[in-house]
C-alpha positions as CSV (number, residue, x, y, z in Angstrom):
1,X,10.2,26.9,8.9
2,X,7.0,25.7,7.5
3,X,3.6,26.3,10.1
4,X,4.2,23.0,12.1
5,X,7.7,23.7,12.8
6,X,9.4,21.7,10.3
7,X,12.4,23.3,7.9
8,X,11.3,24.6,4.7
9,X,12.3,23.0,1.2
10,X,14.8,25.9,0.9
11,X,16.7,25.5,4.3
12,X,16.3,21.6,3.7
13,X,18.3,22.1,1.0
14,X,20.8,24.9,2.4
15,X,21.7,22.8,5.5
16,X,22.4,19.8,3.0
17,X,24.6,22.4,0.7
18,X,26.4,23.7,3.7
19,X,26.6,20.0,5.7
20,X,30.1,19.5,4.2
21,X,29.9,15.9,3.8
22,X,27.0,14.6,1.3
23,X,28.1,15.2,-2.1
24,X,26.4,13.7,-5.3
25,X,25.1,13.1,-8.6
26,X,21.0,14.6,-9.2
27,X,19.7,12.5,-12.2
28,X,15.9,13.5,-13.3
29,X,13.2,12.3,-16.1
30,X,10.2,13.4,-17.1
31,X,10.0,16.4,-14.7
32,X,12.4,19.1,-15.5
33,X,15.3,19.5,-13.0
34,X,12.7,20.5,-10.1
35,X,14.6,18.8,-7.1
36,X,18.4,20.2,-8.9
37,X,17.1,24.0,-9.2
38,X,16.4,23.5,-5.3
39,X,20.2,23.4,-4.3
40,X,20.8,25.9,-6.8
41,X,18.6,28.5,-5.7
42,X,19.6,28.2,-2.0
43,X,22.7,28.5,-2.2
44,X,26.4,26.7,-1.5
45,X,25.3,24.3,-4.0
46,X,28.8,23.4,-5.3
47,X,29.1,21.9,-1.2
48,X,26.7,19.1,-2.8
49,X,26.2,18.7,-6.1
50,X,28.6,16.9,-8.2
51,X,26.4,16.9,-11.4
52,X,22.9,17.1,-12.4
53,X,21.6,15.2,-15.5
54,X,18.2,14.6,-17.4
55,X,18.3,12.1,-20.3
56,X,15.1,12.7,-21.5
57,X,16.0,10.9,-25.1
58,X,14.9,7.4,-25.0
59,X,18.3,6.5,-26.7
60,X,20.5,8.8,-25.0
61,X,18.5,7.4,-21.1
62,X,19.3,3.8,-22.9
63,X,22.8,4.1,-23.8
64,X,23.5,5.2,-20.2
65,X,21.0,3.2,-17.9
66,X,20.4,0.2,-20.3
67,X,17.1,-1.0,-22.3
68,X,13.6,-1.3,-20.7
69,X,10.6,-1.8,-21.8
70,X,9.3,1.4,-19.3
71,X,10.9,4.7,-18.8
72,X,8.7,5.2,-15.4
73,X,9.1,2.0,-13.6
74,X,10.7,0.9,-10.3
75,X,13.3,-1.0,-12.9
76,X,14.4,2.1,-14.2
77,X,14.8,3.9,-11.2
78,X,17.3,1.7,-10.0
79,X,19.0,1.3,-13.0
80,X,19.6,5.0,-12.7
81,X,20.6,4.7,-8.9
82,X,23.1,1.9,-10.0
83,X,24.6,4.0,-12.4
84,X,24.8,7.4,-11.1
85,X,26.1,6.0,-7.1
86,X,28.9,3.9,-9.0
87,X,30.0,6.7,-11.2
88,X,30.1,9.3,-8.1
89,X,31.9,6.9,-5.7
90,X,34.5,5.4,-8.6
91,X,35.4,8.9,-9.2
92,X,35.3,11.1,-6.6
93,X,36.1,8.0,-3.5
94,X,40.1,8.8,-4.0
95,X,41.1,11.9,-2.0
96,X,37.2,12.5,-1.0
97,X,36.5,9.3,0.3
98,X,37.2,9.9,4.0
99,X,35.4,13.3,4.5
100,X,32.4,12.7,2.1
101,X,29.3,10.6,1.9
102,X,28.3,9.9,-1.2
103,X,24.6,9.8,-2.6
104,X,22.6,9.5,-5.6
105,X,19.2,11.0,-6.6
106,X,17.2,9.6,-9.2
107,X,13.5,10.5,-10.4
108,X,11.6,8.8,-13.5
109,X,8.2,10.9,-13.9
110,X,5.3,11.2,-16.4
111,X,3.8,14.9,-15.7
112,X,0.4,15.7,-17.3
113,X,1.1,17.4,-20.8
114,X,-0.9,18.7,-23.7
115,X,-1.1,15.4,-24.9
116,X,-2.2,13.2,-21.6
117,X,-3.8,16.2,-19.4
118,X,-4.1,14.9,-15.9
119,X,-2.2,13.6,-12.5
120,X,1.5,12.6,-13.3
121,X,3.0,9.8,-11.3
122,X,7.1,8.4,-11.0
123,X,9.8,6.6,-8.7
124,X,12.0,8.9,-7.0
125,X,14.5,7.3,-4.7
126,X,18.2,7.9,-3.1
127,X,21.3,6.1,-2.7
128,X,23.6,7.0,-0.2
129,X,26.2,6.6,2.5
130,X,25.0,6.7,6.0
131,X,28.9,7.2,7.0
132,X,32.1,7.4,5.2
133,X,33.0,4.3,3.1
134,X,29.9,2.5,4.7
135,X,27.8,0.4,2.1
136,X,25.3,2.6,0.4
137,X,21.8,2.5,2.0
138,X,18.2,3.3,-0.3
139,X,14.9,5.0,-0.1
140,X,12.7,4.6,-3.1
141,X,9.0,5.9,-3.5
142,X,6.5,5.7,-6.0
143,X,4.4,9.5,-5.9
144,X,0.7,10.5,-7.4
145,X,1.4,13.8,-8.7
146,X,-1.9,15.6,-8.5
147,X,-2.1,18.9,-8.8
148,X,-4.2,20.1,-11.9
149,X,-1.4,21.7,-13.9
150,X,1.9,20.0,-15.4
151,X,3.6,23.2,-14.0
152,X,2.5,22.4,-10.3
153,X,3.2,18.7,-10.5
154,X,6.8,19.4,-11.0
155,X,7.0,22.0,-8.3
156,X,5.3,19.4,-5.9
157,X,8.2,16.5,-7.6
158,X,10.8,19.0,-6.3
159,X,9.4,19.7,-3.1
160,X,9.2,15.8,-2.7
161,X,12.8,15.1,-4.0
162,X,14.6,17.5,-1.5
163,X,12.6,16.0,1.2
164,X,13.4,13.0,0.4
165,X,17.4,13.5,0.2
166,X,17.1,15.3,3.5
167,X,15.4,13.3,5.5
168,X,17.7,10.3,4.4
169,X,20.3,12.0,5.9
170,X,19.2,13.6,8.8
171,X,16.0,11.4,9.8
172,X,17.1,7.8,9.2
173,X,17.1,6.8,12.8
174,X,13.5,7.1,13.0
175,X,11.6,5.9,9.7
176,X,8.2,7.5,11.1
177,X,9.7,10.7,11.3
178,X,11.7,10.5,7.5
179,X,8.0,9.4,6.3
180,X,6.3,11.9,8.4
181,X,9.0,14.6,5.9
182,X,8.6,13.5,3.4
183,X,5.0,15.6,3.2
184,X,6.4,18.7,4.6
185,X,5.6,21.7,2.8
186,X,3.0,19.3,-0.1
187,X,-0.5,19.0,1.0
188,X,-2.4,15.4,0.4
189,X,-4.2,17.0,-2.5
190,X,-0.8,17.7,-4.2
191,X,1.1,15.0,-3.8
192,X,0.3,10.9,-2.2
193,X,3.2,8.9,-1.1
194,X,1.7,5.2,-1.8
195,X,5.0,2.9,-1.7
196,X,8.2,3.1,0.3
197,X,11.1,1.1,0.7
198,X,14.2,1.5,2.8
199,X,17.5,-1.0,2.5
200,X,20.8,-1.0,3.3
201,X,23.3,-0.6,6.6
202,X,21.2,2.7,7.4
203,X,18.0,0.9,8.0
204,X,19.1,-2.7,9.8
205,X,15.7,-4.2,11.4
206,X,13.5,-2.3,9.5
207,X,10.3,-4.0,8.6
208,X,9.2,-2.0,5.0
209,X,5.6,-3.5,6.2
210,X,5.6,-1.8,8.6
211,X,6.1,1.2,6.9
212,X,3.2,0.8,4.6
213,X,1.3,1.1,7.5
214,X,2.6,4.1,8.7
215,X,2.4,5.8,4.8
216,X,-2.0,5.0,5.8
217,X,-1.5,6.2,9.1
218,X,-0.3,9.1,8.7
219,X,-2.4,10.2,5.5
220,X,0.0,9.9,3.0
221,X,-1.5,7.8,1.1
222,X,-5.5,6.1,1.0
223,X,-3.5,2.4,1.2
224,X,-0.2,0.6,0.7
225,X,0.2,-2.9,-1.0
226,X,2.8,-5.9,0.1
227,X,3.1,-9.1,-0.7
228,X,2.6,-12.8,0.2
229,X,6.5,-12.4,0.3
230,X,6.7,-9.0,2.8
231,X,8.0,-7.5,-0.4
232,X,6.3,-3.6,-0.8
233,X,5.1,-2.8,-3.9
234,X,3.1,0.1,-6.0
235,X,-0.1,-1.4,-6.5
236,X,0.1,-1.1,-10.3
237,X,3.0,-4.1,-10.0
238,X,0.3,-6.1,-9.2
239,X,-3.0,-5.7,-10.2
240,X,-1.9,-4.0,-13.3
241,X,-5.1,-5.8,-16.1
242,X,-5.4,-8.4,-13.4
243,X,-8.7,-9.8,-11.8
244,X,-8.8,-9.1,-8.5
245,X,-10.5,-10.6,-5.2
246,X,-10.3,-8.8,-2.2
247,X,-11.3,-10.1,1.4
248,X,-11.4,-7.3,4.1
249,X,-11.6,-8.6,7.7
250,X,-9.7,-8.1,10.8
251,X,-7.9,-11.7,10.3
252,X,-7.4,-11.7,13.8
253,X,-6.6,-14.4,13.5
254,X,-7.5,-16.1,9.7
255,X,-10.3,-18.5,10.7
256,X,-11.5,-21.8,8.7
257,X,-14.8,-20.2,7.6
258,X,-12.7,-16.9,6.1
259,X,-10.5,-19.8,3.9
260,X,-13.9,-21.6,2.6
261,X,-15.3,-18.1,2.1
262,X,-12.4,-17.2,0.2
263,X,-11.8,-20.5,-1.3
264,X,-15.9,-21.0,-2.4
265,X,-15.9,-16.8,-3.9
266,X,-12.4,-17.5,-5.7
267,X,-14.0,-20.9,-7.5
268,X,-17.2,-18.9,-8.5
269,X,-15.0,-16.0,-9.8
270,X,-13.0,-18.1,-11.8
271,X,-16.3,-18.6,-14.4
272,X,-16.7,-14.9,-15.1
273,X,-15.8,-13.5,-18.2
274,X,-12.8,-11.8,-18.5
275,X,-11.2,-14.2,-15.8
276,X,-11.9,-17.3,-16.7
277,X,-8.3,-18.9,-17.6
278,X,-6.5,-16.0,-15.7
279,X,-4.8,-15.6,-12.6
280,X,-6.9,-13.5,-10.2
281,X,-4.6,-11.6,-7.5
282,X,-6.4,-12.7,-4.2
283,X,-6.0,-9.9,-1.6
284,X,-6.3,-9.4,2.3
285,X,-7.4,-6.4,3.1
286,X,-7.1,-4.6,6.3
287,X,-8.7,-1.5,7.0
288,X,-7.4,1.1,9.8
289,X,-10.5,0.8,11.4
290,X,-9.8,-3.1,11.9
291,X,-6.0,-1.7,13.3
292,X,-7.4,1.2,15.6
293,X,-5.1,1.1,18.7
294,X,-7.1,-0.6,21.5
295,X,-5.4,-2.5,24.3
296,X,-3.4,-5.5,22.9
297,X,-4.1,-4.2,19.4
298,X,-1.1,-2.3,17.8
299,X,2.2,-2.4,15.0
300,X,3.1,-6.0,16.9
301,X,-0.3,-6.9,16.4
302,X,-0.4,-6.0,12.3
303,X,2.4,-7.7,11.6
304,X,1.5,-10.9,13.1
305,X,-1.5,-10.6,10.8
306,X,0.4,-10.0,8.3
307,X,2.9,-12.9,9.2
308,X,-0.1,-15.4,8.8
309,X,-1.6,-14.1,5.6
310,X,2.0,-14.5,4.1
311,X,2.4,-17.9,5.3
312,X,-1.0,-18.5,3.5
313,X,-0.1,-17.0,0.3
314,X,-2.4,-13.6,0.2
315,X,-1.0,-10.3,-1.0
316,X,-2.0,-7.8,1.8
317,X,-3.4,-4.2,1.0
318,X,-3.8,-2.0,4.2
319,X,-6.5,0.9,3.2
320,X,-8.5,3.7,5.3
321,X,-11.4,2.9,2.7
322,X,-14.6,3.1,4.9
323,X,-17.4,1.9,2.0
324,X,-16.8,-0.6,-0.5
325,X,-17.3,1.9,-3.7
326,X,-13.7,3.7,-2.8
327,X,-12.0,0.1,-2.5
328,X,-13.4,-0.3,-6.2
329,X,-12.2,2.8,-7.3
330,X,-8.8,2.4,-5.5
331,X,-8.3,-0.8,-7.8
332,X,-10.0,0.5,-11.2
333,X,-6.5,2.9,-11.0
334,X,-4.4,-0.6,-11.6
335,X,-6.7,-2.7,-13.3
336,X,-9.7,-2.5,-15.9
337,X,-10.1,-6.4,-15.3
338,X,-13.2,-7.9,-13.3
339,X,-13.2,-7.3,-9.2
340,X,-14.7,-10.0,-6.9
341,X,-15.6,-8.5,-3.2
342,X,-16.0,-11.4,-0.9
343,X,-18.6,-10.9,2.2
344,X,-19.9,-12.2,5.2
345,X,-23.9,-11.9,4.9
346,X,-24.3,-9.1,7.5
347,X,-21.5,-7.5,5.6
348,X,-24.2,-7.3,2.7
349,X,-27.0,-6.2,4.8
350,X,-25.3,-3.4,6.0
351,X,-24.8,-2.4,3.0
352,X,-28.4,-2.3,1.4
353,X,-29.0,-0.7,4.8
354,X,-30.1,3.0,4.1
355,X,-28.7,4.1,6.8
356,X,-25.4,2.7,6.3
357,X,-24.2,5.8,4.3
358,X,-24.2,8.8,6.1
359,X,-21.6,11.0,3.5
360,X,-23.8,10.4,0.4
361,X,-26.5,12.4,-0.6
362,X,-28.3,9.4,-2.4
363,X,-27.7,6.8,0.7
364,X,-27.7,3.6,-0.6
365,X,-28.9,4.1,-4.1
366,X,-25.8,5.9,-4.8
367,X,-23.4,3.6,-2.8
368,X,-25.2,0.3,-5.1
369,X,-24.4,3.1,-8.5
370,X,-20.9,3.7,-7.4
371,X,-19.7,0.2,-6.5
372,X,-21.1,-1.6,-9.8
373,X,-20.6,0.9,-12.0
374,X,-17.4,-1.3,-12.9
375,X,-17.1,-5.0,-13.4
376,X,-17.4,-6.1,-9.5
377,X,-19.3,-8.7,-8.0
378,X,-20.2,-9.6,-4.5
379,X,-19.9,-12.5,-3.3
380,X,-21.9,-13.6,0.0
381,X,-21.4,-16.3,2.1
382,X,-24.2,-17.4,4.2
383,X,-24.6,-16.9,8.2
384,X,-26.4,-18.6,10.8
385,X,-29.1,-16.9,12.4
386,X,-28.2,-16.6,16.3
387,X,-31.8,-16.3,17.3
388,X,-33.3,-19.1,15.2
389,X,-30.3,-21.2,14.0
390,X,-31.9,-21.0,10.4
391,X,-29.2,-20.7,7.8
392,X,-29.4,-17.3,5.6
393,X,-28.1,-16.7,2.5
394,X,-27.6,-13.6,0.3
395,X,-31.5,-14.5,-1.1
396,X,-33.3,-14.8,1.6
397,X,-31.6,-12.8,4.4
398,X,-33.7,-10.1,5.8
399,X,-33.2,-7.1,4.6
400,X,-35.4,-3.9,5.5
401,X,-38.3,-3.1,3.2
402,X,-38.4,-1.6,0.5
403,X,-34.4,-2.5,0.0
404,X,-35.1,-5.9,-0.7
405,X,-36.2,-4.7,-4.0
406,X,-32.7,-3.4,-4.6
407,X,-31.5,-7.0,-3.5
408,X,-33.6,-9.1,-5.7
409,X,-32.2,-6.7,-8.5
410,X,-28.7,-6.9,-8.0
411,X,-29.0,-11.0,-7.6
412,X,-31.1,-11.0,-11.2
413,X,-28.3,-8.9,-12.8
414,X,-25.7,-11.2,-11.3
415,X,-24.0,-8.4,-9.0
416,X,-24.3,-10.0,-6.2
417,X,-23.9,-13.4,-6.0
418,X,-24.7,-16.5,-3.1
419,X,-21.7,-18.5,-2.5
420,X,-22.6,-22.1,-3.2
421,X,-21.1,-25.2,-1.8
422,X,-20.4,-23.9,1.5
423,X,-19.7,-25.5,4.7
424,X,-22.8,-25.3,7.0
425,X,-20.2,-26.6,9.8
426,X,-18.4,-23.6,9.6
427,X,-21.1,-20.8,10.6
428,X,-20.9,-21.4,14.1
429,X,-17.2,-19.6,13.8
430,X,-16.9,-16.3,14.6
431,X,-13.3,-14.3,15.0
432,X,-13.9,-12.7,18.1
433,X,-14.3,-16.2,19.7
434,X,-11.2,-17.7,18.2
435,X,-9.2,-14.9,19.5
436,X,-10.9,-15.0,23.2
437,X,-10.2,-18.8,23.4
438,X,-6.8,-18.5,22.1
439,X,-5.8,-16.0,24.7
440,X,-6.9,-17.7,27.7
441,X,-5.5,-20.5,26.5
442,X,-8.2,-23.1,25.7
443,X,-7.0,-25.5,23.0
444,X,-10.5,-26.0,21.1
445,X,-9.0,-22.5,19.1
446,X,-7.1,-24.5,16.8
447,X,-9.7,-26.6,15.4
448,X,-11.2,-22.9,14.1
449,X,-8.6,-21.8,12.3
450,X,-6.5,-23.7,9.3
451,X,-3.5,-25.8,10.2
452,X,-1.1,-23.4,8.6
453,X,-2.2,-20.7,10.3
454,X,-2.1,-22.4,14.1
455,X,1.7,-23.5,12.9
456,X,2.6,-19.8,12.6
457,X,0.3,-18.3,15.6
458,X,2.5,-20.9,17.5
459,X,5.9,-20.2,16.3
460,X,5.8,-16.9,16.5
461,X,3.7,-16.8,19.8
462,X,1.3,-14.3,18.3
463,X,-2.2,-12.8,19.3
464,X,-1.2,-13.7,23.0
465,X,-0.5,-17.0,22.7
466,X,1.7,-18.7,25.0
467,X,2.8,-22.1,25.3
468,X,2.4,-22.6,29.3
469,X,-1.2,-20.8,29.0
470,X,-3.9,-23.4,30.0
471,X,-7.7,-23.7,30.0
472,X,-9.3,-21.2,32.7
């Protein structure tokens, strides 16, 4: 057993060999055979393993799993899982069909080489019966491969692939603990988990949004991507040479101001070159600080979120990024295209506040150098001063000497940007409010928030809401 208790990759893969019923096919490209020479090297391997097979020959991996246009895609992986779990079950179901469940393991990798030197990436997934002649059930993943060396990535890929088999068989009834596995015996620097999806008889009820969540949670990954659709994807589906715009909030609940925000920042965007004409991806993001556990606040609580950014149309990425620099670098993986970050004012303030980051050595200086060092602009909408009732905006906001310097700058180069054309009747809004007169039932709420998203709050009786709750 590994240091927190947990079985090593070698006895993951002795207790599958010597389980008696799972028996399958181990297909793998681009990595060697890391996860095969696991069952091999523990032992009883013939109790598992039908066949092992790389087709690492573009025509040879065509002529069995069909064209495609990429060999290390979520496409390809299933193509492989659609092959391999028909061929095992059509030929080994008579006379084995009662005693065995059957599985398929497929991985489609791109180590670092000579040639590309670096972190590798791939989709690794299983197929497999839950129970004798039951409908196959399916756990995908799309893994960072990060260790320095192409040896150590495929090590890491095998360690990954075993826990992956394993914990579909043994840890299905609990999808926190087969996500929780699937880290065992890889540290975060060797190996990030960033997209999982379960299907299939095994995993009735599951909500795969959810399970993004619990990939952030529980560190196995920086942030997770669904979307409008509650459909999970690797954030390179996306964004891949896509502008982006990214709103993070709470969005609890969406208000009207957050859709003219959004609405105003997407219309300005829309004129920069290098978007103009395109179709920017508009994304929610949540942060974990915005899903810390607090009384009320919990998995119910995201997903209703989630529930009413879907109804609006927004993809939804859920990230533990604390300053905005590591959200731009989280997206400059997927996409060289221009970013758009849309703000509150004080969201701006904070920023060009010195003392706003504590983990870099050059403070603010070096937060401004890391975020724009790409093609991102900030887009501010304006907020009402509580004090005065003045309206400021991203010009004449205060901002403590002598960082106002650094804010006239990055308005001259066009970095940061005012949003224009907003609505002044819309500052008075503030979240906290919606939600406080939404839970004690006082209808003036739903003149805060869009129509769409009062529909949904509704039907689904979310945030608190209750249709018997009156006015206090």
């Amino acid at each position: 057993m590994n240091a927190n208790g947990a079985l090593g990759t070698r006895q993951k893969a002795l207790a599958l060999n010597l389980d008696g019923t799972t028996y399958g096919t181990l297909a793998e490209i681009g990595g060697g055979q890391e996860v095969a020479r696991w069952f091999f090297s523990a032992g009883g391997a013939a109790g598992t393993v039908a066949k092992t097979v790389s087709a690492y020959d573009m025509a040879v991996s065509d002529a069995q799993y069909g064209p495609t246009k990429r060999y290390v895609s979520r496409q390809r992986l299933e193509a492989m899982l659609d092959h391999e779990f028909a061929q095992v079950r059509d030929l080994l179901a008579p006379g084995r069909a009662d005693a065995k469940r059957f599985f398929a393991f497929a991985d489609t990798v791109a180590t670092g080489g000579h040639k590309n030197p670096g972190p590798g990436h791939g989709w690794v997934g299983v197929r497999f019966q839950a129970r004798p002649h039951e409908e196959p059930s399916e756990v995908i993943v799309h893994a960072h491969l990060l260790d320095p060396a192409p040896a150590g990535q495929q090590e890491a890929l095998g360690v990954l692939g075993v826990n992956l088999i394993h914990a579909a068989f043994f840890l299905r009834d609990n999808p926190a603990d087969l996500i929780a596995a699937l880290a065992d015996d890889l540290s975060r620097g060797r190996a990030e988990v960033d997209m999982i999806k379960l299907s299939g008889p095994a995993f009735v009820g599951v909500d795969n949004r959810l399970l993004s969540l619990q990939l952030v949670e529980q560190g196995l990954t920086d942030a997770a991507l669904f979307t409008a659709g509650g459909e999970v994807v690797q954030a390179s589906e996306v964004l891949y040479k896509r502008p982006v715009l990214v709103k993070r909030c709470s969005f609890r609940p969406f208000t009207r101001l957050t859709a003219d925000l959004l609405d105003r920042a997407r219309g300005q965007f829309l004129d920069v070159p290098g978007v103009r004409g395109g179709r920017p991806v508009v994304l929610a993001e949540m942060t974990l600080r915005s899903l810390d556990p607090q009384p009320g606040v919990g998995h119910e609580d995201f997903l209703a979120r989630a529930d009413v950014l879907g109804a609006l149309g927004f993809d939804v990425l859920i990230s533990r990024f604390e300053p905005f620099h590591e959200l731009a670098e989280y997206l400059a993986r997927s996409t060289d295209a221009p970013v758009g970050i849309a703000v509150e004012l004080p969201a701006l303030q904070q920023f060009l506040d010195e003392g706003s980051h504590p983990a870099l050595p050059g403070g603010a200086l070096e937060a401004v150098g890391r975020l724009f060092k790409r093609s991102v602009t900030v887009y501010a909408y304006p907020t009402r001063d509580p004090a005065t009732g003045g309206i400021q905006t991203a010009g004449d906001g205060p901002v403590s000497p002598p960082w106002h310097h650094l804010r006239e700058l990055l308005l001259d180069l066009g970095r940061v940007a005012p949003i224009r054309d907003y609505d002044a009747s819309l500052l008075s809004i503030s979240t906290p409010d919606v939600l406080a007169r939404l839970q004690r039932g006082d209808p003036s709420w739903e003149e805060m928030v869009p129509a769409a998203v009062a529909a949904t709050i509704k039907a689904g009786h979310l945030f608190g809401w209750r249709p018997d709750r009156t006015s206090s």
